[in-house]
N, CA, C and O atoms as CSV, one atom per row, in Angstrom:
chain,resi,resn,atom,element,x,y,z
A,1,UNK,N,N,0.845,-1.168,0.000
A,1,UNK,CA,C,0.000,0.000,0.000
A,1,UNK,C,C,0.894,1.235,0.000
A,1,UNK,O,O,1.745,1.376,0.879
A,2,UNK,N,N,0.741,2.015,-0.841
A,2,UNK,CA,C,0.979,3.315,-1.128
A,2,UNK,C,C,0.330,4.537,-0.182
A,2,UNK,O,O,-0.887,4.542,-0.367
A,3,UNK,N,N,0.664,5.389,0.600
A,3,UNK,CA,C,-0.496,6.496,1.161
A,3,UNK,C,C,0.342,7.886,1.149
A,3,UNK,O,O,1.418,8.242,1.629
A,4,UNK,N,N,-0.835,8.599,0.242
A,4,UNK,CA,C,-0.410,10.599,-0.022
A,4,UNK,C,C,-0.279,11.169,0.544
A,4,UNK,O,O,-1.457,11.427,0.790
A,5,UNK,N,N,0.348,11.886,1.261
A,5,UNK,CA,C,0.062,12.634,2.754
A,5,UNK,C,C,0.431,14.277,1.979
A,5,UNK,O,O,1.527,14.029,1.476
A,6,UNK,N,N,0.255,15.120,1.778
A,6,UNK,CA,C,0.277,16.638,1.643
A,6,UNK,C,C,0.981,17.554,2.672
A,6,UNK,O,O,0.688,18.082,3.744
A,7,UNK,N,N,2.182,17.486,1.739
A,7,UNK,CA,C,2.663,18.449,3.467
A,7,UNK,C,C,2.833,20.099,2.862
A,7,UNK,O,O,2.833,20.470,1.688
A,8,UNK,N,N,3.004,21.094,4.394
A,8,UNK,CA,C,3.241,22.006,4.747
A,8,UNK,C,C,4.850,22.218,5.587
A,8,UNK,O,O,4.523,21.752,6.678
A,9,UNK,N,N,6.066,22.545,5.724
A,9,UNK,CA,C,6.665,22.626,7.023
A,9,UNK,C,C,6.468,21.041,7.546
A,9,UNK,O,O,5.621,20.889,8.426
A,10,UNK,N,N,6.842,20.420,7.299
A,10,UNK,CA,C,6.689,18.963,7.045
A,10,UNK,C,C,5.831,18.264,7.954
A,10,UNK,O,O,6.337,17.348,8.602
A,11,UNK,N,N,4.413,18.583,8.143
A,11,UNK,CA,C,3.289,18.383,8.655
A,11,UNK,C,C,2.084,18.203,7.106
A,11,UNK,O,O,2.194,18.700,5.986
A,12,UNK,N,N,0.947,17.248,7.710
A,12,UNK,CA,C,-0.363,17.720,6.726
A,12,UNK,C,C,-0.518,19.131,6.540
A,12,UNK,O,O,-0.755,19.987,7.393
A,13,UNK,N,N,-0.402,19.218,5.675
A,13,UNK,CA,C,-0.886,20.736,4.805
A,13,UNK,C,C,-2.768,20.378,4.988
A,13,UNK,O,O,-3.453,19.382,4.756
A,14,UNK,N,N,-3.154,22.162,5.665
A,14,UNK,CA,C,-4.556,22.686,5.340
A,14,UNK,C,C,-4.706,22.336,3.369
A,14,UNK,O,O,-5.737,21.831,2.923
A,15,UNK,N,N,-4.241,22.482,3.008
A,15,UNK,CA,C,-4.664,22.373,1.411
A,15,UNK,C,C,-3.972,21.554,0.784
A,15,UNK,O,O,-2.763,21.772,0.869
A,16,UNK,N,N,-4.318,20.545,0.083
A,16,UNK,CA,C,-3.587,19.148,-0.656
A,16,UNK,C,C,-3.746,20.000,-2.042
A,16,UNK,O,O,-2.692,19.740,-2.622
A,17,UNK,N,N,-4.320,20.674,-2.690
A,17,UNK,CA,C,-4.031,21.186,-3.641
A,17,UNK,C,C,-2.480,22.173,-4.082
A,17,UNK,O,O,-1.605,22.028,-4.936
A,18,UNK,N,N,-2.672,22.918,-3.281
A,18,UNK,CA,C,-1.878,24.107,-3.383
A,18,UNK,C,C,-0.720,23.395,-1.922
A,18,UNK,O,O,-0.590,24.132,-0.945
A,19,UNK,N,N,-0.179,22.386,-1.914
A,19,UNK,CA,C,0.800,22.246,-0.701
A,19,UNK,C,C,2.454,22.205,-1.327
A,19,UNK,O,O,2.780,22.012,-2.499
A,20,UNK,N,N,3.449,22.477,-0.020
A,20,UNK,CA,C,4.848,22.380,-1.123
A,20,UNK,C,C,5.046,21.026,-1.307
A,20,UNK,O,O,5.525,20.943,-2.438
A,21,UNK,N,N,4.945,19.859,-0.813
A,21,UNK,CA,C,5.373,18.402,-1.288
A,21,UNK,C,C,4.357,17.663,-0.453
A,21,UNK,O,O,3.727,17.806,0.594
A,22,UNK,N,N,4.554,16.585,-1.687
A,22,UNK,CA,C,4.138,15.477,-1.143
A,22,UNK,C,C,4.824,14.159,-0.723
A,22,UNK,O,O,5.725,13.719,-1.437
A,23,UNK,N,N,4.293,13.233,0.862
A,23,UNK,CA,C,5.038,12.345,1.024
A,23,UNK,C,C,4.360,11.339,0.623
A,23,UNK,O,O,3.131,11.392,0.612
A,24,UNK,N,N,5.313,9.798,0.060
A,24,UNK,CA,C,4.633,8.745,-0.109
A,24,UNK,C,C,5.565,8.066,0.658
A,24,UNK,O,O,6.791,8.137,0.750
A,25,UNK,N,N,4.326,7.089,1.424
A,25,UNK,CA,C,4.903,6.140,1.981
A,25,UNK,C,C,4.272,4.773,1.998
A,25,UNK,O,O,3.065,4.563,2.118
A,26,UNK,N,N,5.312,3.772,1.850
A,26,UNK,CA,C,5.070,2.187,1.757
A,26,UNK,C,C,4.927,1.795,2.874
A,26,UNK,O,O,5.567,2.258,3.818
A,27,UNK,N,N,4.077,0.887,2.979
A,27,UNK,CA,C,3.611,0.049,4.246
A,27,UNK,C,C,3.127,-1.223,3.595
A,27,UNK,O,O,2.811,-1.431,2.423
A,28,UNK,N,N,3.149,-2.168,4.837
A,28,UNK,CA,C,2.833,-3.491,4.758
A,28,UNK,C,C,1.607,-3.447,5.803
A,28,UNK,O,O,1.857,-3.557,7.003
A,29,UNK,N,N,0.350,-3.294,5.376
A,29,UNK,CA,C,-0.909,-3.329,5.830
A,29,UNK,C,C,-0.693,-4.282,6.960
A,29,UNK,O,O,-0.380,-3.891,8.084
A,30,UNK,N,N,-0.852,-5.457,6.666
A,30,UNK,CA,C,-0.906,-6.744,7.446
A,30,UNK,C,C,-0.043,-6.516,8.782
A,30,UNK,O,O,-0.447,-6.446,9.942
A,31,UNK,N,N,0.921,-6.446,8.412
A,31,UNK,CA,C,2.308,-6.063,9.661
A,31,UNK,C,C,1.850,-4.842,10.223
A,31,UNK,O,O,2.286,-4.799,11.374
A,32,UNK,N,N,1.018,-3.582,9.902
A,32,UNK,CA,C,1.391,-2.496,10.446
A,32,UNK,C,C,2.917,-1.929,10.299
A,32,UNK,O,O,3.457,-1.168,11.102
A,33,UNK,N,N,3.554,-2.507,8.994
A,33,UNK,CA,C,4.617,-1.705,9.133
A,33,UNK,C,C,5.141,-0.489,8.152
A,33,UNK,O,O,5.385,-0.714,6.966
A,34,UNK,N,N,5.295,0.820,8.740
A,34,UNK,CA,C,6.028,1.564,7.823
A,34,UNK,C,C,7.466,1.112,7.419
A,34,UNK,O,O,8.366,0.713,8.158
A,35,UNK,N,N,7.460,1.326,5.618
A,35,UNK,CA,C,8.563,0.570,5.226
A,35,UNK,C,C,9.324,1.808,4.720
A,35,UNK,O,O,10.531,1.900,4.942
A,36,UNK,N,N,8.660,2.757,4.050
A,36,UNK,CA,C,9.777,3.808,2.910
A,36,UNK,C,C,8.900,5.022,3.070
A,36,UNK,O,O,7.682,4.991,2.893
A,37,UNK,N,N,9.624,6.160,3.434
A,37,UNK,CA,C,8.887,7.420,2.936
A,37,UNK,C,C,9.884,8.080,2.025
A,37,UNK,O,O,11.089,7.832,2.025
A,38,UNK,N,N,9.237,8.990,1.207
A,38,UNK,CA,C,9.787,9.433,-0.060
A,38,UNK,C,C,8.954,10.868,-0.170
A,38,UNK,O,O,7.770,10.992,0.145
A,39,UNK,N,N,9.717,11.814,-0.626
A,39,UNK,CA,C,8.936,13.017,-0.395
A,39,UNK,C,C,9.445,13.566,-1.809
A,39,UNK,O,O,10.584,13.487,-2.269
A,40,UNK,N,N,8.205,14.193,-2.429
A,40,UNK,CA,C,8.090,14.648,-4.237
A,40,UNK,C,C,7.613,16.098,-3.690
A,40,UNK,O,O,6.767,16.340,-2.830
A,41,UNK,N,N,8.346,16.914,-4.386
A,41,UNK,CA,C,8.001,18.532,-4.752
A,41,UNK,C,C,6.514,18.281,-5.218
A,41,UNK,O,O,6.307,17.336,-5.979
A,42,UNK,N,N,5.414,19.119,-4.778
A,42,UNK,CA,C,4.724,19.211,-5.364
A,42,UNK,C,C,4.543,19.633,-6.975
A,42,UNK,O,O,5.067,20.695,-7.310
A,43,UNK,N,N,3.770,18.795,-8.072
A,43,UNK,CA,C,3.420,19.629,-9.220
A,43,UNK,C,C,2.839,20.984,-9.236
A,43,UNK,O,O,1.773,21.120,-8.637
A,44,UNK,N,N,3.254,21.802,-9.703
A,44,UNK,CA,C,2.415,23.064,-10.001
A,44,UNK,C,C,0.748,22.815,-10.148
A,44,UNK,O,O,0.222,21.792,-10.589
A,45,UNK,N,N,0.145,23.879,-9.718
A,45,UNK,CA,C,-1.352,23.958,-9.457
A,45,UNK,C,C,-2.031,23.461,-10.443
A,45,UNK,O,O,-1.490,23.795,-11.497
A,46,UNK,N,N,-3.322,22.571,-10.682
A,46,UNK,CA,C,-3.781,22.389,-12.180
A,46,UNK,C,C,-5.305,21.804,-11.822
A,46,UNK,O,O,-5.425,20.870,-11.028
A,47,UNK,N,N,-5.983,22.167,-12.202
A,47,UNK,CA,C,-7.735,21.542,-11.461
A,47,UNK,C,C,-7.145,19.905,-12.389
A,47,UNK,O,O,-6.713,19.547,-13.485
A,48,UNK,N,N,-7.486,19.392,-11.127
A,48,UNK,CA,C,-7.572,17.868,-11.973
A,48,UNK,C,C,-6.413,16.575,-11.993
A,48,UNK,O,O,-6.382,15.351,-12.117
A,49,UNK,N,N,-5.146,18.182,-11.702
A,49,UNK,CA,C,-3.502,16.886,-11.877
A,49,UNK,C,C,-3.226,15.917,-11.074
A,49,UNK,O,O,-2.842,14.774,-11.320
A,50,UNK,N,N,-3.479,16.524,-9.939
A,50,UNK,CA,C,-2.774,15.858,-8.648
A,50,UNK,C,C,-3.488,13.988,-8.433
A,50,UNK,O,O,-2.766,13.003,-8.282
A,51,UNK,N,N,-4.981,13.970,-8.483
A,51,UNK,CA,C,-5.382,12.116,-8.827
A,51,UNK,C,C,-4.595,11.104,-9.766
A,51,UNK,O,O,-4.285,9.948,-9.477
A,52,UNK,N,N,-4.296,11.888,-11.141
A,52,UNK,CA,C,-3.601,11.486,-12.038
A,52,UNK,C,C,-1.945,11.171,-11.550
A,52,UNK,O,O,-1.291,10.147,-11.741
A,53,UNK,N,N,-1.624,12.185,-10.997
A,53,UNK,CA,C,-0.013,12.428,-10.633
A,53,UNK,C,C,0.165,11.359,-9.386
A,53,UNK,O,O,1.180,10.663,-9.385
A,54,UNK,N,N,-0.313,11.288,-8.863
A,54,UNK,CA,C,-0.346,10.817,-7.306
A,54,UNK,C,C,-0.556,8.949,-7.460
A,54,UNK,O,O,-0.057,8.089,-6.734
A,55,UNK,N,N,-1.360,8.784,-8.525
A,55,UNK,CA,C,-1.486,7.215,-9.277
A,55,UNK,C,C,-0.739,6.644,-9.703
A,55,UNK,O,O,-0.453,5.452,-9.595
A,56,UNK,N,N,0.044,8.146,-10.736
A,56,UNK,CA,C,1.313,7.521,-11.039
A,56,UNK,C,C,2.197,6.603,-10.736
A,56,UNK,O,O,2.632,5.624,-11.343
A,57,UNK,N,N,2.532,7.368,-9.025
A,57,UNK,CA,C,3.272,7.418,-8.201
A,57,UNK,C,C,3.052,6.178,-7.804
A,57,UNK,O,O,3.967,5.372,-7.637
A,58,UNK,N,N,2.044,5.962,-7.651
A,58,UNK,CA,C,1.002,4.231,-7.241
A,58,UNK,C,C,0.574,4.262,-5.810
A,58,UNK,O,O,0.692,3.297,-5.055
A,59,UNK,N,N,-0.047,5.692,-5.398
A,59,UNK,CA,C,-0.702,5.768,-4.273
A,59,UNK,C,C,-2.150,5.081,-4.622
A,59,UNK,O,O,-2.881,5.074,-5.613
A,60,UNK,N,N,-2.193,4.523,-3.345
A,60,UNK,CA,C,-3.969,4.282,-2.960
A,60,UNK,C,C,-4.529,4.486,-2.253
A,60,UNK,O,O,-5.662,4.030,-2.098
A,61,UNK,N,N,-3.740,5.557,-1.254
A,61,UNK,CA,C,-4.559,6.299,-0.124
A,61,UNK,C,C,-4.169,7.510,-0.431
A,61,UNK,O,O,-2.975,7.539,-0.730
A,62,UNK,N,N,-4.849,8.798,-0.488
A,62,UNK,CA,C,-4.335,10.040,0.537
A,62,UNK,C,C,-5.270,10.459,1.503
A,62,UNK,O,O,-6.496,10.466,1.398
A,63,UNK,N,N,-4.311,10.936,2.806
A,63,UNK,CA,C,-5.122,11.463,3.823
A,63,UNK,C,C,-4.749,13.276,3.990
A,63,UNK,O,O,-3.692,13.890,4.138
A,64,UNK,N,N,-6.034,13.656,3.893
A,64,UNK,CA,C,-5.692,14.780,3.653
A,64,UNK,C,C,-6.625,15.627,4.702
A,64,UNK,O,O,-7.365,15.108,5.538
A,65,UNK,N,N,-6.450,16.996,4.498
A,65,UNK,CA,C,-7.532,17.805,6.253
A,65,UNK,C,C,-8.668,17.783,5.272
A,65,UNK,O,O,-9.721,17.542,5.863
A,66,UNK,N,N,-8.785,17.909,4.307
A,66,UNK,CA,C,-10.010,18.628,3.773
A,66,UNK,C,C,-9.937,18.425,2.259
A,66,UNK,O,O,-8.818,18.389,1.749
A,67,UNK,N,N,-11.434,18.240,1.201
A,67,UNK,CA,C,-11.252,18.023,0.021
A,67,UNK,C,C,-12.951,18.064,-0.008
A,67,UNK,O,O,-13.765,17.708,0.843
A,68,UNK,N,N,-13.111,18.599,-1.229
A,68,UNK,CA,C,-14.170,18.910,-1.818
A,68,UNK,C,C,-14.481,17.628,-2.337
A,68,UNK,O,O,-13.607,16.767,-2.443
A,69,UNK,N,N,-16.025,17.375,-2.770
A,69,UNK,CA,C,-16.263,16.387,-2.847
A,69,UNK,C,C,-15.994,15.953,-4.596
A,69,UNK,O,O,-16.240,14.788,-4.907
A,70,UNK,N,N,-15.561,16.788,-5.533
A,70,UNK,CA,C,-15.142,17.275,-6.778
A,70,UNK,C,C,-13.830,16.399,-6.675
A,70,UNK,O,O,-13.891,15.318,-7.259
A,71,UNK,N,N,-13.001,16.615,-6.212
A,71,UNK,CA,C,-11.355,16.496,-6.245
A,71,UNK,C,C,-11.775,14.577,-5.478
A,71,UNK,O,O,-11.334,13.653,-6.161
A,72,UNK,N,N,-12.517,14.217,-4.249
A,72,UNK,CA,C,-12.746,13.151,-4.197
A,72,UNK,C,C,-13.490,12.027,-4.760
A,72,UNK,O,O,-13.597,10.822,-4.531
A,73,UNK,N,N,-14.120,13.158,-5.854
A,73,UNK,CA,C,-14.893,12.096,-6.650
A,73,UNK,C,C,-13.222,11.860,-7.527
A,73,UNK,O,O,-12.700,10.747,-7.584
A,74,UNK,N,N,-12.691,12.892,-8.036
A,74,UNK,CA,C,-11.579,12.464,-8.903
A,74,UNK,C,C,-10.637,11.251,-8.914
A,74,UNK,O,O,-10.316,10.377,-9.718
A,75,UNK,N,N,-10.253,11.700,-7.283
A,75,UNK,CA,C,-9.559,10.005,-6.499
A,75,UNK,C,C,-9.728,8.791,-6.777
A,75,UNK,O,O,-8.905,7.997,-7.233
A,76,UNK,N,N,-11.102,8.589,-6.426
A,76,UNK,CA,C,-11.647,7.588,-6.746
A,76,UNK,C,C,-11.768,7.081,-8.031
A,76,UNK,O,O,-11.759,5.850,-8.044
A,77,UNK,N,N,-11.923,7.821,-9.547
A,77,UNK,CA,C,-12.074,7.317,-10.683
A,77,UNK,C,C,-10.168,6.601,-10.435
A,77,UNK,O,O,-9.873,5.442,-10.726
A,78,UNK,N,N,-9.358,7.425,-9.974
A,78,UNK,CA,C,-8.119,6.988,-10.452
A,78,UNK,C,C,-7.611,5.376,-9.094
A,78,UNK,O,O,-6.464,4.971,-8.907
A,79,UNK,N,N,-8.767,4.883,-8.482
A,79,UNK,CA,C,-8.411,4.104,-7.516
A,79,UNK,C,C,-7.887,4.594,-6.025
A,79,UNK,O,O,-7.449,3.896,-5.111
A,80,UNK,N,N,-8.036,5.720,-6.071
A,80,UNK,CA,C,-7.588,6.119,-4.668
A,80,UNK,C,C,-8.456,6.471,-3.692
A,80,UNK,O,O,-9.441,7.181,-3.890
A,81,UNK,N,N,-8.041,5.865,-2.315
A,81,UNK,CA,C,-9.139,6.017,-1.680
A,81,UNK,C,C,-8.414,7.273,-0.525
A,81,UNK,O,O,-7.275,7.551,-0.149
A,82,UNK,N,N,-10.245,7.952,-0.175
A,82,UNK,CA,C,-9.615,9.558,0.323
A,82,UNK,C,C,-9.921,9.510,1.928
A,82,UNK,O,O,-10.909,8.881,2.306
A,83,UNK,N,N,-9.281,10.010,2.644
A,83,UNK,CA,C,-9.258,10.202,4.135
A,83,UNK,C,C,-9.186,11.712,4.125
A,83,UNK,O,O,-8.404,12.579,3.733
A,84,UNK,N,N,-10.490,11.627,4.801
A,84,UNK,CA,C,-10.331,13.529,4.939
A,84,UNK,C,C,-10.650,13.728,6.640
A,84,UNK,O,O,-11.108,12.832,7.348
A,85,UNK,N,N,-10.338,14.951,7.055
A,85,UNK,CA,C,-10.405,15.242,8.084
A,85,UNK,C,C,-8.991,14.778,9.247
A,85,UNK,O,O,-9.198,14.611,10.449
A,86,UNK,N,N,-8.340,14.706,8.948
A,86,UNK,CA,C,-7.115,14.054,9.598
A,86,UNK,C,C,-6.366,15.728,10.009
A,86,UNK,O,O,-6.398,16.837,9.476
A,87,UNK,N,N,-5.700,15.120,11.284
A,87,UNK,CA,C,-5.182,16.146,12.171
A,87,UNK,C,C,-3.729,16.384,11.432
A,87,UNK,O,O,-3.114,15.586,10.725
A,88,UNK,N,N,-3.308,17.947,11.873
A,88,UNK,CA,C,-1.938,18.609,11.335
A,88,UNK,C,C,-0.877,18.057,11.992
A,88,UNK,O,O,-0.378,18.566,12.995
A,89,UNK,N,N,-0.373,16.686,11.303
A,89,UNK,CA,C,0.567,15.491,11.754
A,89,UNK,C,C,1.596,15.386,11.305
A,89,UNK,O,O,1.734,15.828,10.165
A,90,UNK,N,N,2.536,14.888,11.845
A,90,UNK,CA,C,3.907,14.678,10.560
A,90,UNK,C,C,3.119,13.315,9.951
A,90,UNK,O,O,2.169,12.765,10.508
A,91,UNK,N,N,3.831,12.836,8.477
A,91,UNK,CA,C,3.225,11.488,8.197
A,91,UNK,C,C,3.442,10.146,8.948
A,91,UNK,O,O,2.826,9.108,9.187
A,92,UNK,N,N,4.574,10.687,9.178
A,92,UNK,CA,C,4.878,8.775,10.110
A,92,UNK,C,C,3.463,9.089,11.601
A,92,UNK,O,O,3.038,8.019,12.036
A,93,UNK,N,N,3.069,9.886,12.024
A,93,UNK,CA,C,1.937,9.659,13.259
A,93,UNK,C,C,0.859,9.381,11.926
A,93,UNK,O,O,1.048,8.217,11.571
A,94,UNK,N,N,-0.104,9.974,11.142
A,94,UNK,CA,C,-0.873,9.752,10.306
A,94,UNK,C,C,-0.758,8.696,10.149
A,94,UNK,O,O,-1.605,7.938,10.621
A,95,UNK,N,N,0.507,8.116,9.309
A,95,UNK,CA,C,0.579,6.785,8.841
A,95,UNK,C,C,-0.161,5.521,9.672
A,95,UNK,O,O,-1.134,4.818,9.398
A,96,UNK,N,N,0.863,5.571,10.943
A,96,UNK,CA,C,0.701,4.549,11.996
A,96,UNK,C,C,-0.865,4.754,12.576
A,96,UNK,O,O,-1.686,3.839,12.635
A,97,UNK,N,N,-1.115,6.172,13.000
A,97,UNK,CA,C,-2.895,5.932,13.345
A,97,UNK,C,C,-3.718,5.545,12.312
A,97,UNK,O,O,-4.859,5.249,12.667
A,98,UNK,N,N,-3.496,5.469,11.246
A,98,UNK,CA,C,-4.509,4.961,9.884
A,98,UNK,C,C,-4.110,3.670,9.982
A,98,UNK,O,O,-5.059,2.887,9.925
A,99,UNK,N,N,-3.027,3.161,10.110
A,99,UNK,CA,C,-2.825,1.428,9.736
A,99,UNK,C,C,-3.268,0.856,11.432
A,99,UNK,O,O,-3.437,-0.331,11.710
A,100,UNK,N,N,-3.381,1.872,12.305
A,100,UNK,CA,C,-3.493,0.806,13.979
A,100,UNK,C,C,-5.323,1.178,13.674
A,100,UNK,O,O,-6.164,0.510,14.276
A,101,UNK,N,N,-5.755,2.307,12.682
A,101,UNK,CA,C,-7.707,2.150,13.277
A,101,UNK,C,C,-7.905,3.793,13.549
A,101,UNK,O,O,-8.760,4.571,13.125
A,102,UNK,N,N,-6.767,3.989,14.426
A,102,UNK,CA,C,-6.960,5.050,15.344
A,102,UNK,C,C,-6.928,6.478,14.928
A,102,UNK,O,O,-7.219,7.348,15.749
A,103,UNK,N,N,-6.578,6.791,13.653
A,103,UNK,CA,C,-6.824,8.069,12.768
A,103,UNK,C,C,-7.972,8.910,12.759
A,103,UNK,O,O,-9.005,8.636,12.148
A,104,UNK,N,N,-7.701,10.426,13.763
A,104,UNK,CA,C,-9.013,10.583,14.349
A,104,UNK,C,C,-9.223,11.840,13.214
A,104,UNK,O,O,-8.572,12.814,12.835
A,105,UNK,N,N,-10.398,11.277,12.940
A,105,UNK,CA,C,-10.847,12.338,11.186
A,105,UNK,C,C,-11.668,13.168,12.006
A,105,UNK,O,O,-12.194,12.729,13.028
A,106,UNK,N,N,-11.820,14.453,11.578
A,106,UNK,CA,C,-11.943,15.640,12.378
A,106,UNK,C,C,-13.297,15.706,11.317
A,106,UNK,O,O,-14.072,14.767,11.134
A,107,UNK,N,N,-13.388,17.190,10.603
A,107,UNK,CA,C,-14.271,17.801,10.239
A,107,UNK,C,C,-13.234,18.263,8.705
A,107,UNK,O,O,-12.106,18.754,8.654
A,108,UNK,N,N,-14.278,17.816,7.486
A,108,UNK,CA,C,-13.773,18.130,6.201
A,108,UNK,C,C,-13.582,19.526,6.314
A,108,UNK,O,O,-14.631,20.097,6.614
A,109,UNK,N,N,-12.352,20.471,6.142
A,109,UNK,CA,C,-12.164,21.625,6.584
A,109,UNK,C,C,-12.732,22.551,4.759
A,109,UNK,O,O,-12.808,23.777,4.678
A,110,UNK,N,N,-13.017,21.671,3.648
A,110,UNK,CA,C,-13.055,21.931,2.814
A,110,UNK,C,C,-14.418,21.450,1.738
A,110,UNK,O,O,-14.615,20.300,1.346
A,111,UNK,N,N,-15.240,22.634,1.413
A,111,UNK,CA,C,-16.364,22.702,0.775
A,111,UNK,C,C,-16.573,23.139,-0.373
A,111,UNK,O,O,-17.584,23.729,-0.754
A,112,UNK,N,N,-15.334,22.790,-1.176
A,112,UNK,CA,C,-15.306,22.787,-2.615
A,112,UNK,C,C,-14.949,22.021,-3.332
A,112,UNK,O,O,-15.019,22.229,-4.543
């Protein structure tokens, strides 16, 4: 498993659109184990890139604070599944509370 995390100052970024990088990280579901994080400059702004870009990559999660239901319908055509509402975390805490259950999803901070 692949999972997107959007950073800011190397925390979840308020905005997965407009953030400076993104981290991907490998895990072994079963184990609970984080295996690799890898952190990509974000692409420049583009309605639409980032599902495409992020697939590439061979994510199948991102957890992000907030996402319109537009950009999560997008996810999903490309196989990715979306976690919204997640607290301003570095990724390795995100990571590990999403693979232990315990990933406490707040309030979609985002209504577009």
């Amino acid at each position: 498993m692949r999972i997107a995390i959007p950073l800011a100052e190397g925390k979840l970024s308020a905005h997965f659109g407009r953030c400076e990088r993104f981290a991907i990280v490998d895990v072994d579901r079963e184990r609970r184990d984080l295996l690799k994080i890898e952190e990509f400059d974000a692409p420049p702004h583009a309605p639409g890139l980032l599902p495409k870009w992020l697939a590439e990559r061979g994510a199948n999660v991102i957890i992000a604070a907030g996402m319109g239901p537009r950009a999560q319908s997008l996810f999903s055509d490309q196989g990715i599944q979306v976690v919204v509402g997640a607290p301003f975390e570095a990724p390795e805490k995100l990571v590990d509370d999403y693979l232990s259950g315990s990933l406490q999803e707040g309030e979609n901070i985002c209504d577009h």
